[in-house]
C-alpha positions in Angstrom: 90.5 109.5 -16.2 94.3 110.0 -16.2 95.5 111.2 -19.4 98.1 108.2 -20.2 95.6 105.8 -19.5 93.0 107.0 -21.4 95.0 107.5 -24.7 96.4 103.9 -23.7 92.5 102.6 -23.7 92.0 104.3 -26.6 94.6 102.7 -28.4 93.4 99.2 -27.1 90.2 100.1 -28.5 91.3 100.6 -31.6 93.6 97.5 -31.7 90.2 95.5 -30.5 87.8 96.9 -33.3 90.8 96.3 -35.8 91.5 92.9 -35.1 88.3 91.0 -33.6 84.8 91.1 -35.1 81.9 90.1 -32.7 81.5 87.1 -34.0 85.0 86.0 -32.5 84.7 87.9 -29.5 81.2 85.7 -28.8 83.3 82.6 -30.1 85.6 83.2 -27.1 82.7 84.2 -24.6 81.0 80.9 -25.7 84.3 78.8 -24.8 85.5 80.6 -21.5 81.8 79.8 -20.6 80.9 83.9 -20.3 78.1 83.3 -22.3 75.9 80.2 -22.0 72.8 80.9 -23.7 70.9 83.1 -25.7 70.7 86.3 -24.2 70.8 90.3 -24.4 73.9 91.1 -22.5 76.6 89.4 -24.7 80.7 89.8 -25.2 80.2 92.4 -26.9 78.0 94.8 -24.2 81.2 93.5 -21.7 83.6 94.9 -24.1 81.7 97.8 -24.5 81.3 98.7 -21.0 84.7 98.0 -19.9 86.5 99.9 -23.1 84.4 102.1 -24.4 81.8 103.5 -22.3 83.9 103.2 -18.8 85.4 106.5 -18.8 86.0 106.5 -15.4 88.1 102.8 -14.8 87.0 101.1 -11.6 85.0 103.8 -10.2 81.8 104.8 -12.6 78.5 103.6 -11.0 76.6 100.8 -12.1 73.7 103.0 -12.5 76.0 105.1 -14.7 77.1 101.9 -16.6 73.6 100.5 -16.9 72.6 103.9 -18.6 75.2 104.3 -20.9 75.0 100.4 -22.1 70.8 101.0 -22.9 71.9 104.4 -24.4 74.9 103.1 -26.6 73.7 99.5 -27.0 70.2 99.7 -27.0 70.0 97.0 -23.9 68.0 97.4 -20.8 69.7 96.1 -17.7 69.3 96.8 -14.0 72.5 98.1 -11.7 72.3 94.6 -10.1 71.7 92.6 -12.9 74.6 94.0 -14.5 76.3 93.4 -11.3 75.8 89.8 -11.4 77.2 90.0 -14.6 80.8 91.2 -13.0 82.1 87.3 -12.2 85.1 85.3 -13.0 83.7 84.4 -16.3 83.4 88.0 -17.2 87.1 88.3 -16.1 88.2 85.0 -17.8 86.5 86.3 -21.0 88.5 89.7 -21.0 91.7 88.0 -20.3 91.1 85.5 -23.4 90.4 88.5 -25.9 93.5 90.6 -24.5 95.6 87.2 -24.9 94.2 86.3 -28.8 95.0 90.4 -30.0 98.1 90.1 -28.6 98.4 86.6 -29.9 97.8 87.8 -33.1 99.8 91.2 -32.9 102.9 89.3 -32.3 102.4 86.9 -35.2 101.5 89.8 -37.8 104.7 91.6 -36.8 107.6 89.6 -36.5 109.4 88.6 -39.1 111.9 86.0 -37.0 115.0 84.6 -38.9 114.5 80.8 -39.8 117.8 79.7 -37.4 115.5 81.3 -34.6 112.2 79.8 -35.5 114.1 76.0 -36.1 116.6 76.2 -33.0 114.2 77.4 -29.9 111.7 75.4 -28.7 110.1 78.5 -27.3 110.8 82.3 -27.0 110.5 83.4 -23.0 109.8 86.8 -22.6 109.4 87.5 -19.4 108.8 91.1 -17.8 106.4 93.3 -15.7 104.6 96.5 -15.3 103.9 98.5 -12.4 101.3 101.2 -11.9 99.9 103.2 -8.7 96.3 102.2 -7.3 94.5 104.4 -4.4 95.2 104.7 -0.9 92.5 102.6 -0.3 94.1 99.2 -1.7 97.4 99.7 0.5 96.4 96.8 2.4 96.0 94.0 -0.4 98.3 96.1 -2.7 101.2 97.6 -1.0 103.3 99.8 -3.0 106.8 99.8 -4.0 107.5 102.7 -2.0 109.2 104.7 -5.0 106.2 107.6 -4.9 104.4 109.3 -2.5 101.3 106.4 -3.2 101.0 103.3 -0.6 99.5 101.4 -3.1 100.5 99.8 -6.2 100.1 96.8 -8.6 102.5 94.7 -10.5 101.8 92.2 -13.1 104.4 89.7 -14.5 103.6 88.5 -17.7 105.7 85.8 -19.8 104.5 85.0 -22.9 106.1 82.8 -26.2 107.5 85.2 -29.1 106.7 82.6 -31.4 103.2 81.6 -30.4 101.8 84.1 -28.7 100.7 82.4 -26.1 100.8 83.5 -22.5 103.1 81.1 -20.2 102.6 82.4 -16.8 100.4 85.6 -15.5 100.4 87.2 -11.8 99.0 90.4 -10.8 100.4 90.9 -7.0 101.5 93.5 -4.8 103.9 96.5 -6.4 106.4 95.3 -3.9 107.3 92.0 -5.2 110.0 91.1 -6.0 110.7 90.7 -9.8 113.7 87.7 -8.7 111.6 85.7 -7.2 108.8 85.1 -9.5 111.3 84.7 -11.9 112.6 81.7 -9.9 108.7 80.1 -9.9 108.6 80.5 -13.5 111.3 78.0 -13.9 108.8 75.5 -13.4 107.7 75.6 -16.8 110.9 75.6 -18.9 111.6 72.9 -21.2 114.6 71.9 -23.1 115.2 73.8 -26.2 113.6 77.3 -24.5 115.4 80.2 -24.9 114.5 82.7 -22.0 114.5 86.7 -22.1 114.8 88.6 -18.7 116.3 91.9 -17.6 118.4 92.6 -15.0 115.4 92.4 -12.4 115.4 89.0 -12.4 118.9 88.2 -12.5 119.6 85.3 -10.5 122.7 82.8 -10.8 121.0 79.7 -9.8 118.2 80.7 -12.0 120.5 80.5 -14.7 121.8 77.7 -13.3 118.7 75.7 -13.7 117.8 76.7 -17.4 121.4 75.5 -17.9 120.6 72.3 -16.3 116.9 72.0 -18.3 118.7 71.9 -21.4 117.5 75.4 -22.7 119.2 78.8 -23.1 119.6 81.8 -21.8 120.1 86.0 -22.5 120.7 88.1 -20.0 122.2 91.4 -19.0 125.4 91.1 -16.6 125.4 92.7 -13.1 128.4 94.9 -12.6 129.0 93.1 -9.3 129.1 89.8 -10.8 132.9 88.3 -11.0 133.7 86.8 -14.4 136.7 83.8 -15.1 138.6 81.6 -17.6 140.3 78.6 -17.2 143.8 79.0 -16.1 146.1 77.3 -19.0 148.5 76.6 -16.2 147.0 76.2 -13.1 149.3 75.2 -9.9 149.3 71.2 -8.4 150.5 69.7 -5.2 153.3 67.5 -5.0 151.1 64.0 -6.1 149.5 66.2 -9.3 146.3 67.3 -7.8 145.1 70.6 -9.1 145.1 73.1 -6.3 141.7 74.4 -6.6 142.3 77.8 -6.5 144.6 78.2 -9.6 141.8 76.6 -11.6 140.6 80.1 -12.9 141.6 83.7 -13.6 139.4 86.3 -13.0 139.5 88.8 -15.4 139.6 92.4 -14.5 137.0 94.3 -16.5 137.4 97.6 -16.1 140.8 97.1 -17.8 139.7 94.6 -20.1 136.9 97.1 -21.7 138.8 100.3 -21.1 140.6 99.1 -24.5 137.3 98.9 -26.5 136.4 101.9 -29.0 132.9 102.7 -29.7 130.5 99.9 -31.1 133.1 97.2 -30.6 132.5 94.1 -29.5 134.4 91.0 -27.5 133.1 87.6 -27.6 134.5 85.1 -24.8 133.2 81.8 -26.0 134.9 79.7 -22.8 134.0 82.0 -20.0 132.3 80.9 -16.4 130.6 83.7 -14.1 130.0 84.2 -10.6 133.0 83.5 -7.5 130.9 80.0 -6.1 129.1 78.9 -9.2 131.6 79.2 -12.0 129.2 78.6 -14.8 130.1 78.2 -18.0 128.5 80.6 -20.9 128.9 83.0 -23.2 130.4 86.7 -22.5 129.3 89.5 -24.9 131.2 92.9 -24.2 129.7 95.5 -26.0 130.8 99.7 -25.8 127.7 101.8 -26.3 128.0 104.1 -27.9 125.3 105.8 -26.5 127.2 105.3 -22.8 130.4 108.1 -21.3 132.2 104.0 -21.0 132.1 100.9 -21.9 130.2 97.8 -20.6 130.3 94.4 -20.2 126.5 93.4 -19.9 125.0 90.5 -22.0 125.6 87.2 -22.1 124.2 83.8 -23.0 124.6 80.1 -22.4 127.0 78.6 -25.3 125.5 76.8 -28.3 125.5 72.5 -28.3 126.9 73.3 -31.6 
């Protein structure tokens, strides 16, 4: 097994034992309908196998599996019986105990400011992970062509910080594109949601339409993106219509945040980005320190308040 996975595993395992006694992992077997009746193979020989006695993921035998499980567990099971036992349920029951420790993770650990916890709806998260598969699975799973593997996977995940719960899962392709599944994600935000995305998804009209759903936005900035104020005297025709382009200034950043020292920050509260959509938000200009110059990167949809 590769080395980062394993010790990953490993720490999963630990998480798992830690968090979730059997009783609770059979609770959620018994309501994701993994387990409907007495029997020897229960959630916790499926944890088992796929955790703890799989050191090989995907590829040990299920004669291998089927020994280890009567050696470990003390249950007799043939290769195809277990095999049987390798259905949707068995996946629906996995995904349920991954979702409740993180679920429960994220609710022992934060410590969220009351403003937060009263003013958001919901906490969007929303990122993904990619990791190479075999040559094999370049057909369903095509790569993102950054190693010498055709294949790869990506999962998006986007889950509430202040419930725990999981909002929207995909596992697809390591090509896809992180933009556009942030687009069909947008399906599900509700007024009062703040969302959390990184510059993968940055989009706009994505921004656009949580600004139009009545919920709120942080973001990183794109260098490329143009940024405006209002002009305080913009230019009319003769009969006092505003000639359209002398409504707004753009600003020229690279002279704006040469004049920043280390760790300061500029907030624009009336600012409006991008040269066709002009809209309105919040600028945060922030020099890292960490950075050889400054940047102007983050920003979020203004307050109602």
């Amino acid at each position: 097994m590769n080395r980062i996975l394993s010790n990953e595993l490993n720490l999963f395992a630990q998480e798992l034992r830690a968090c979730l006694s059997p009783a609770v992992l059979q609770e959620i077997a018994k309501r994701v309908g993994f387990v409907k009746r007495k029997s020897k193979y229960q959630a916790n020989e499926l944890i088992a196998l796929c955790v703890w006695l799989s050191q090989e993921i995907g590829s040990t035998s299920l004669i291998q599996l089927s020994s280890r499980l009567e050696a470990s567990m003390g249950v007799s099971m043939s290769a195809e019986g277990l095999n049987q036992r390798f259905n949707q349920t068995a996946v629906a029951c996995l995904r349920e105990v991954f979702r409740t420790l993180l679920a429960q993770k994220l609710c022992a650990n934060q410590s969220l400011p009351d403003t937060l916890l009263s003013r958001f709806k919901r906490i969007r998260i929303l990122d993904a992970t990619v990791f190479q598969l075999p040559d094999a699975f370049a057909c369903e799973y095509q790569g993102s062509g950054g190693s010498s593997n055709t294949a790869g996977v990506k999962i998006q995940l986007e889950y509430d910080l202040l419930s725990g719960q999981f909002l929207n899962v995909h596992v697809g392709p390591g090509k896809n594109n992180d933009k556009t599944y942030g687009t069909m994600c947008l399906k599900t935000v509700e007024a009062g949601d703040l969302c959390l995305r990184d510059l993968g998804y940055f989009d706009l009209g994505d921004l656009q339409a949580i600004n139009e759903k009545k919920a709120y936005y942080i973001s990183r900035l794109k260098l490329n993106t143009r940024i405006y104020i209002k002009n305080p005297a913009p230019e009319t025709f003769k009969n006092g219509t505003l000639k359209k382009h002398t409504e707004y200034i753009q600003l020229d950043m690279a002279q704006l945040m040469e004049g920043l020292t280390s760790g300061e920050t500029i907030e624009m509260h009336e600012a409006y980005i991008g040269h066709t959509q002009k809209l309105p938000t919040r600028v945060i200009i922030h020099h890292s320190s960490f950075n050889r110059r400054p940047n102007a990167n983050t920003f979020e949809k203004p307050s109602d308040s």
